[in-house]
C-alpha positions as a Python dict, from the first residue, in 0.01 Angstrom:
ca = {
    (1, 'X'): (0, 0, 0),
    (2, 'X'): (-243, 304, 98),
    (3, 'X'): (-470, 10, 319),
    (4, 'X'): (-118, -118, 481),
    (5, 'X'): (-37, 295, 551),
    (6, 'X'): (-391, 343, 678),
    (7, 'X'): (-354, 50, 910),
    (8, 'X'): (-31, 153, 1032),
    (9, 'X'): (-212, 516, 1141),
    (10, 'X'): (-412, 308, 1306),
    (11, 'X'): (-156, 210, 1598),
    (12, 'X'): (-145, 417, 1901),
    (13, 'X'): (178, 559, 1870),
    (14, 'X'): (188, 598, 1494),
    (15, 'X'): (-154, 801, 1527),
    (16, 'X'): (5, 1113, 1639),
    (17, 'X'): (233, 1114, 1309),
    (18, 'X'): (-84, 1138, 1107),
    (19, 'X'): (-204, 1488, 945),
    (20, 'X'): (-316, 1746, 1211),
    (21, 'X'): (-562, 2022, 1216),
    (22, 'X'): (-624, 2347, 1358),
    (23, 'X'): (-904, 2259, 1498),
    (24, 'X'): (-758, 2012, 1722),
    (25, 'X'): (-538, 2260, 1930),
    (26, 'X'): (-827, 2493, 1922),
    (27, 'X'): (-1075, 2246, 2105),
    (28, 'X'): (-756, 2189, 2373),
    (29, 'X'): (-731, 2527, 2461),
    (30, 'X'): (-1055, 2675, 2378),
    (31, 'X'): (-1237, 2384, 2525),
    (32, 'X'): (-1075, 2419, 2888),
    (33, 'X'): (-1184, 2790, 2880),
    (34, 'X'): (-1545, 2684, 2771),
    (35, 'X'): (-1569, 2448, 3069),
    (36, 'X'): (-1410, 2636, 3340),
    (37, 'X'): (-1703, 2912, 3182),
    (38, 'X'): (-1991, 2704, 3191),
    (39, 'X'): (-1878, 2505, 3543),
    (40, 'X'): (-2149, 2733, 3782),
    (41, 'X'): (-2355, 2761, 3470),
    (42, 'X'): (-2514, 2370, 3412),
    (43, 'X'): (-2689, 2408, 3150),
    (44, 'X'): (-3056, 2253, 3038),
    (45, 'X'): (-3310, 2246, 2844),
    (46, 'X'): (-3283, 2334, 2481),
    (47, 'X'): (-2929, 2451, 2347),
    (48, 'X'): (-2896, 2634, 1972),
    (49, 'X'): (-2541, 2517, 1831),
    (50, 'X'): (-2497, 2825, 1647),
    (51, 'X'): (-2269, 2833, 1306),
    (52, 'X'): (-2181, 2430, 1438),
    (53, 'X'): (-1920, 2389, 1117),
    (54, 'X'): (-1823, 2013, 1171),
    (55, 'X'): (-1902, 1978, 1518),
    (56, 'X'): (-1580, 2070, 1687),
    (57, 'X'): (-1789, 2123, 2040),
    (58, 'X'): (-2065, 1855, 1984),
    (59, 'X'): (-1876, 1670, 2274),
    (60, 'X'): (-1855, 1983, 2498),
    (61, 'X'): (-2245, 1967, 2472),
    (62, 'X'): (-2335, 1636, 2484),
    (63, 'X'): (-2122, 1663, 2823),
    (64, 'X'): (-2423, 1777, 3001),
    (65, 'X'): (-2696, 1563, 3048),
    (66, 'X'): (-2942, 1800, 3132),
    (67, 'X'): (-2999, 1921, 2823),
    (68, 'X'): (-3294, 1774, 2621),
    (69, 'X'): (-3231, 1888, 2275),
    (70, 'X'): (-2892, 1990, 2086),
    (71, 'X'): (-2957, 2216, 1751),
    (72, 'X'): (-2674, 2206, 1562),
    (73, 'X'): (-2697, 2453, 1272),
    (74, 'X'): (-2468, 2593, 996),
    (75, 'X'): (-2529, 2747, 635),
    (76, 'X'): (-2548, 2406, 457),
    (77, 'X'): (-2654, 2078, 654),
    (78, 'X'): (-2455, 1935, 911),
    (79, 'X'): (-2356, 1584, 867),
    (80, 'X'): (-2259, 1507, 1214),
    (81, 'X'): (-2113, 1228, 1423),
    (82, 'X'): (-2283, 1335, 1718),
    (83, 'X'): (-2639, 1323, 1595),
    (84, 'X'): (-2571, 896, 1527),
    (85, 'X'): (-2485, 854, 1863),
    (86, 'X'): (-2642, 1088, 2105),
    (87, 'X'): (-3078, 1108, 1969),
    (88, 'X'): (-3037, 1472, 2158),
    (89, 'X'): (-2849, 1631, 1854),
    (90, 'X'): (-3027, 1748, 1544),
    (91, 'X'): (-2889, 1852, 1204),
    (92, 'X'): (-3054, 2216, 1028),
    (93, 'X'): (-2945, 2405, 777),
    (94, 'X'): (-2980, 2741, 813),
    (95, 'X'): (-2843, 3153, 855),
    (96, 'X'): (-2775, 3355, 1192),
    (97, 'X'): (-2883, 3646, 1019),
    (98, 'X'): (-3286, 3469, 937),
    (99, 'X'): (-3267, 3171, 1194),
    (100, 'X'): (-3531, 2919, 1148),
    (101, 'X'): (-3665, 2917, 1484),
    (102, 'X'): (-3959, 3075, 1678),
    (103, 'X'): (-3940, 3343, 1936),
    (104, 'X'): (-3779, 3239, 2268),
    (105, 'X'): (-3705, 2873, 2173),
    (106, 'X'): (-3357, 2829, 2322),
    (107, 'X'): (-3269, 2799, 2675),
    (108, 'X'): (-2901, 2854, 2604),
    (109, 'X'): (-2660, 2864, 2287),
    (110, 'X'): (-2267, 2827, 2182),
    (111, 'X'): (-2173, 3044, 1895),
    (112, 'X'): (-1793, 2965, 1834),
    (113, 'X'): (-1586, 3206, 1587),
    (114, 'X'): (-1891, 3267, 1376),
    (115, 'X'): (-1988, 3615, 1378),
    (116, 'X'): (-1671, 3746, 1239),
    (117, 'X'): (-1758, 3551, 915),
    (118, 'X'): (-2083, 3810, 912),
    (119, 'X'): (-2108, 4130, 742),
    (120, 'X'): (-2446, 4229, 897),
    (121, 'X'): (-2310, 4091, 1292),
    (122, 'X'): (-2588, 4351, 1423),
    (123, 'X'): (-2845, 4141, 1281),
    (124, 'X'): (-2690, 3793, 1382),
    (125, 'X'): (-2700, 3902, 1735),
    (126, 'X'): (-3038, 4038, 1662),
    (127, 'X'): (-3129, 3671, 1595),
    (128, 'X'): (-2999, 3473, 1878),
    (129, 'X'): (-3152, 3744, 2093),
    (130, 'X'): (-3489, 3657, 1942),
    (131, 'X'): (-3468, 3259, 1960),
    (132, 'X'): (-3331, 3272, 2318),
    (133, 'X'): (-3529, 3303, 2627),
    (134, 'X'): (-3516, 3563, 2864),
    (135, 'X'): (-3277, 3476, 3139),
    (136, 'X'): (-3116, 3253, 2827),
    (137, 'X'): (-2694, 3221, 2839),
    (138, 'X'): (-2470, 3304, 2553),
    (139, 'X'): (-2165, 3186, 2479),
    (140, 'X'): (-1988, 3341, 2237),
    (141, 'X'): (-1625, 3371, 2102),
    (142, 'X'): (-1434, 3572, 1854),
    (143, 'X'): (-1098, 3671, 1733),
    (144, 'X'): (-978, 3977, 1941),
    (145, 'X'): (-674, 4233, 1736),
    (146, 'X'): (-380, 4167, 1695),
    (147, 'X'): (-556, 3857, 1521),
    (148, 'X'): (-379, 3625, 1214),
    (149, 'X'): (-554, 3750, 893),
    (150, 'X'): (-805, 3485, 770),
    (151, 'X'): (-931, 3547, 440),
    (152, 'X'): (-1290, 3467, 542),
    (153, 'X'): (-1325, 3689, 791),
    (154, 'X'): (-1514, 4012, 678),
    (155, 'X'): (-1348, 4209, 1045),
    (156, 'X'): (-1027, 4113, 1237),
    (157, 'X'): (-1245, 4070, 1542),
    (158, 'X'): (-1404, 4269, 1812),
    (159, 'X'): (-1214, 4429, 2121),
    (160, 'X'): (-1375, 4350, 2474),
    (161, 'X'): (-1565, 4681, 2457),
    (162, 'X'): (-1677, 4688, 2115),
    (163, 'X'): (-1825, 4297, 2152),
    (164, 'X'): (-1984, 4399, 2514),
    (165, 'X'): (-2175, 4706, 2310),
    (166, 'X'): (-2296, 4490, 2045),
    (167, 'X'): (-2418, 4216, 2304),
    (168, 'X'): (-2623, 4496, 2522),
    (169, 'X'): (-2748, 4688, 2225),
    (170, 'X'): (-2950, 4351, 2154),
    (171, 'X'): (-3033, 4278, 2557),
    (172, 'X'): (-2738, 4064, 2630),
    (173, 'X'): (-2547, 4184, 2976),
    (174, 'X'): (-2176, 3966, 2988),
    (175, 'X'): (-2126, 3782, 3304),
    (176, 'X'): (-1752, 3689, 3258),
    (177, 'X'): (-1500, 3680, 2975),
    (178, 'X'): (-1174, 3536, 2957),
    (179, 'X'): (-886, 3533, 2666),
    (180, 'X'): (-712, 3301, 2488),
    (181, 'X'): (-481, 3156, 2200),
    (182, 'X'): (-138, 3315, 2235),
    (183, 'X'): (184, 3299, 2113),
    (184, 'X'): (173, 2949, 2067),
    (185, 'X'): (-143, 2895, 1883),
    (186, 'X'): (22, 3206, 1676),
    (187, 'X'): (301, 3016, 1585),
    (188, 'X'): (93, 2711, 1478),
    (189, 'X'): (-139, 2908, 1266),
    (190, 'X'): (127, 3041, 1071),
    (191, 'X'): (335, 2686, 1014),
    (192, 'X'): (47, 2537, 934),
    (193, 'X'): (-120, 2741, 705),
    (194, 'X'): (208, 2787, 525),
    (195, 'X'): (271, 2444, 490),
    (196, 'X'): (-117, 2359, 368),
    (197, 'X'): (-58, 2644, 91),
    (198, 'X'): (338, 2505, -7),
    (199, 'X'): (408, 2199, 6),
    (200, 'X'): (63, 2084, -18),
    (201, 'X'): (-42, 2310, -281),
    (202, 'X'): (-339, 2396, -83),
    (203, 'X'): (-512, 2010, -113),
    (204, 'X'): (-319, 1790, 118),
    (205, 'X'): (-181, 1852, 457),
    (206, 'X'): (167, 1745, 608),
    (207, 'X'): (149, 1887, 982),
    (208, 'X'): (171, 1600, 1239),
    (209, 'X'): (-101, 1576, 1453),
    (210, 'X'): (112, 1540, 1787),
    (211, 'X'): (323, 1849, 1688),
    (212, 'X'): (-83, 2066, 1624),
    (213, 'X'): (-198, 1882, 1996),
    (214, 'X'): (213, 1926, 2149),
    (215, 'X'): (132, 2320, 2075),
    (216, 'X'): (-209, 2373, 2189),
    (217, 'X'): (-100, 2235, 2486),
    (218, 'X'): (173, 2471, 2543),
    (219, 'X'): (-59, 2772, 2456),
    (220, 'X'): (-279, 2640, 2737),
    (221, 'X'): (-52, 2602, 2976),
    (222, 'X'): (209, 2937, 2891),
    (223, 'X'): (-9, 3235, 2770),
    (224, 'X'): (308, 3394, 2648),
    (225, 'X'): (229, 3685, 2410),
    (226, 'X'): (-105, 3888, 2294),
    (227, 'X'): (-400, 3663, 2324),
    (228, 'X'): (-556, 3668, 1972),
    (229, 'X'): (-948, 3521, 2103),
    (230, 'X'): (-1250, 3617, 2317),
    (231, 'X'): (-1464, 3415, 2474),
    (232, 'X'): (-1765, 3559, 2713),
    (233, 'X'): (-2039, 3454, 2876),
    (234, 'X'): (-2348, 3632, 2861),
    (235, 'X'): (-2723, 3680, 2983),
    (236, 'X'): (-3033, 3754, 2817),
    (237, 'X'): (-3182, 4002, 3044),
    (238, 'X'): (-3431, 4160, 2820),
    (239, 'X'): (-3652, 4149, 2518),
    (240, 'X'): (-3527, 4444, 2243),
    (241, 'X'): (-3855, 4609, 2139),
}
C-alpha cells in the first residue's frame, strides 16, 4: 500500500495533494524579490551561501553562470542536491560568528533569515565583512516586526534602520531594499504551524502542497497587510579596522 500511495504522488495532478512546506511559498515570493534584486547586479566569481539550511536558494545561484564557485555553509554539513549536479557547489560545515574562510575570499554572498537565529549578530556581520571583498555584494534578509513568533529566533527581527546601522557599523552601505511576506504568508504560517503541532503531533505534516504554493502566490501578487520580511542589498565599501 505505502509504494501504490507513493506512486500515486507521483502523478502530476495528484502531486499538489502531497504534504507542503513553508519553505515552498517562501522561495515563490522571496525568490521573485531576490531576482528582481540581483537583475543589474550579475554576479561572479566566488559566492559564500551563508547559513544555506537545505538549500532552499541553491537554484537561485546556480542561475548564474558566472559564478565559479558556490560555498554553501551551515552549522552541521550540508547534504545537498545541488552539489551532485552542478561541480560549482561545495558542502562546509561551519559558524557565521568564526567562518572558516580567509580574509577577502568572497566576491559576493546570500545570507537568507539567518542572523536572527544569532545572539552575537554584531559579530556575524563582523564575519561576512571579513571574508568578502571590498566592493563585495550582500544579500541579506530578515524578519521585520510585526513578525510571527518563531521559537528559534533569539530577536523578532530588525527594522529598516536598525539592520542599515548594523550593516554600516561593519562597512556595508545598502543599495536597495524591498519588503515582503504579508498577510497571506501570515495566514499560512499560522495554519500550518498549527496543524504540524495538532493533528500531527508535531512529526507528520497534513498541509497540501498546492494550498502552501496557491498562498505564496497570492502574497506575491496582493501585498495586503504589514509585510513581516526584509530583504536588502548591500555593498562592501570598506575594510573595518
Amino acid at each position: 500500500m505505502p509504494q501504490i500511495v507513493s506512486a500515486l504522488f507521483k502523478l502530476p495532478l495528484l502531486r499538489e495533494l502531497k504534504p507542503g512546506w513553508i519553505d515552498t511559498a517562501r522561495a515563490i515570493v522571496q525568490g521573485a524579490v531576490f531576482q528582481e534584486m540581483t537583475r543589474a547586479h550579475l554576479w561572479q566569481g566566488k559566492c559564500l551561501n551563508a547559513g544555506c539550511g537545505e538549500g532552499l536558494y541553491c537554484s537561485f545561484l546556480s542561475s548564474f553562470p558566472d559564478l565559479s564557485e558556490i560555498v554553501n555553509l551551515d552549522l552541521e554539513t550540508p547534504q545537498l542536491y545541488y552539489s551532485r549536479v552542478d561541480d560549482r557547489h561545495q558542502e562546509i560545515k561551519g559558524s557565521l560568528t568564526a567562518l572558516p574562510f580567509a580574509k577577502e575570499t568572497f566576491d559576493c554572498c546570500l545570507c537568507s533569515e539567518v542572523i536572527e537565529h544569532i545572539e552575537a549578530d554584531e559579530l556575524a556581520v563582523a564575519e561576512l565583512a571579513r571574508v568578502l571583498k571590498v566592493g563585495a555584494t550582500l544579500l541579506l534578509s530578515v524578519p521585520t516586526p510585526p513578525a510571527p513568533n518563531d521559537p528559534a529566533h533569539v530577536r523578532e527581527g530588525y527594522t529598516y534602520e536598525q539592520l542599515s546601522s548594523l550593516l554600516e557599523r561593519q562597512g556595508f552601505k545598502i543599495q536597495c531594499h524591498a519588503y515582503c511576506f504579508y498577510n497571506p504568508m501570515r495566514v499560512l504560517d499560522t495554519l500550518w504551524r498549527w496543524q504540524y503541532r495538532v493533528l500531527g503531533a508535531e512529526k507528520r505534516n497534513y498541509f497540501p502542497q498546492f494550498l502552501v504554493k496557491g498562498l505564496g502566490y497570492c502574497d506575491r501578487v496582493l501585498k495586503v497587510g504589514k509585510p513581516w520580511d526584509l530583504v536588502v542589498l548591500a555593498r562592501k565599501e570598506s575594510e573595518i579596522i
